[in-house]
Residue, then its C-alpha position, 0 to 999 in steps of 0.5 A: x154940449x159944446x160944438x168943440x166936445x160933439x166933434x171930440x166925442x165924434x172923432x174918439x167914436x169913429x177912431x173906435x169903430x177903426x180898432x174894432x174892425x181891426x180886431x175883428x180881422x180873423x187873419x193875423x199871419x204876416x208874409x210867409x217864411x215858406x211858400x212852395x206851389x210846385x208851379x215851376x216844376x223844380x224841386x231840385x232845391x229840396x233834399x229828396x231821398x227814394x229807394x226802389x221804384x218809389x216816387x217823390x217829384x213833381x206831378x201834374x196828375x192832380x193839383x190845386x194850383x196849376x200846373x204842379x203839385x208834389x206826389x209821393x208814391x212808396x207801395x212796396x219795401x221802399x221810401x219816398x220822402x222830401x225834406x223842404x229847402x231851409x228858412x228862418x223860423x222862430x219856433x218859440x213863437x207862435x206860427x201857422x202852417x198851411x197847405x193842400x193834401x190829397x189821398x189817392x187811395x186809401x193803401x196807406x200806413x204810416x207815412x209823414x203828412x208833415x213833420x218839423x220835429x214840433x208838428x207831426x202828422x200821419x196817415x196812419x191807416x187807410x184814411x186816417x189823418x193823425x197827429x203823433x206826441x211821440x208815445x200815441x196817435x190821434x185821430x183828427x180826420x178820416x179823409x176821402x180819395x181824390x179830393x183835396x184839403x185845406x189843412x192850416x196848423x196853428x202852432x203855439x210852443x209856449x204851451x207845446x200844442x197846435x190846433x189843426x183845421x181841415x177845410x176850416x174847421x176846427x179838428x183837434x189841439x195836438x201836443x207836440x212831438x218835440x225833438x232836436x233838429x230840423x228848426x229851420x226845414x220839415x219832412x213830407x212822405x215815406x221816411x222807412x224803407x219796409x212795405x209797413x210804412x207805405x202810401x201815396x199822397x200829393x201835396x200843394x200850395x205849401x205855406x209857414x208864416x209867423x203869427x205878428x204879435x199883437x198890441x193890446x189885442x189887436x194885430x194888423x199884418x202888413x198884407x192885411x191893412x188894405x181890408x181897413x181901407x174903406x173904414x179909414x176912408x170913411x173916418x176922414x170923410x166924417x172927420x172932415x165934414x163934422x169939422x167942417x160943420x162945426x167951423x161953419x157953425x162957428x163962424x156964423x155965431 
């Protein structure tokens, strides 16, 4: 085989071994549309509605990332809820909803986890975690008191379904419950006043982010490209030296 083929061929391989780790980086969210750890202490720009002596504010009683998360408190015949500040979302396209959850006890029926009109789940009772299409609840996961969990929603309205993970693994696909309003904004808490729909629950580190869309497979968002650091190092290195080889060879023909 010629000299000039070999470093072809070795070049193509090692361009290869490159996409393949490109697509097999699991995580292919770009930069968040949404973020909210609780961290400053300030929820004045979210819209926050209480009845009676129910809680929705800012808490330092438990949280993931310190010093604040969110806590909703609604036990009796009033309501506690939080509808998030507005960001641009494209809710035809694919996007990933993640944050930290927590029940403190499990005196709960019917309060909002996270509502975007697409998206819609529950504590339906106790410990239950549900997702609800508009018509029926289902189950996803009975959670424990006082621990919290990762909850990350993957969202795809081209087929009005998301899947949901509880500290990472796989629980359900969900239909979507879709209604107009709210495309821009979603709803955490107690929405009605009346002691059936009551619980208590803190929220943190709350984040929406829109799926890039890949290219013949393989996506690489912006904040994920440092991970193919090593590996392009390493094909410029290789590169360099199988030319260099191959010019030393040449020249001592």
């Amino acid at each position: 085989m010629k000299l000039e083929s070999t470093v072809r061929i070795t070049l193509v391989l090692l361009f290869a071994t490159v996409l393949i780790t490109a697509f097999n980086i699991q995580s292919i969210n770009a930069s968040p549309v949404f973020s909210e750890d609780f961290d400053d202490g300030d929820i004045s720009d979210w819209t926050v509605t209480t009845t009676g002596d129910a809680i929705f504010d800012v808490s330092t009683d438990t949280c993931v990332s310190s010093p604040y998360s969110v806590h909703m408190k609604s036990l009796g015949n009033y309501k506690a809820m939080g509808v998030s500040p507005t960001y641009t979302l494209n809710i035809t396209k694919d996007y990933t909803v993640s944050f930290h959850f927590s029940i403190p006890h499990t005196d709960n029926h019917w309060f909002e986890v996270f509502n975007n009109h697409q998206i819609y789940l529950v504590i339906d009772l106790y410990d239950d975690l549900k997702c609800y299409d508009g018509t029926t609840s289902f189950l996803i996961s009975e959670l424990t008191t006082n621990q919290w969990y990762p909850i990350e929603i993957k969202a795809h309205p081209s087929s009005s379904s998301y899947d949901v993970y509880v500290n990472g693994t796989f629980k359900r696909t969900c239909s979507m419950w879709i209604h107009s309003g709210w495309e821009n904004s979603f709803r955490i808490g107690d929405r009605a006043d009346g002691s059936t729909d009551k619980g208590e629950a803190y929220w943190d580190d709350i984040y929406i982010s829109e799926d890039t869309t890949p290219v013949g497979g393989i996506s690489i968002p912006i904040n994920k490209l440092s991970l193919l650091a090593p590996y392009i190092g390493l094909t410029i290195l290789l590169a360099v030296a199988v030319i260099t080889v191959a010019y030393v060879k040449k020249r001592k023909r």
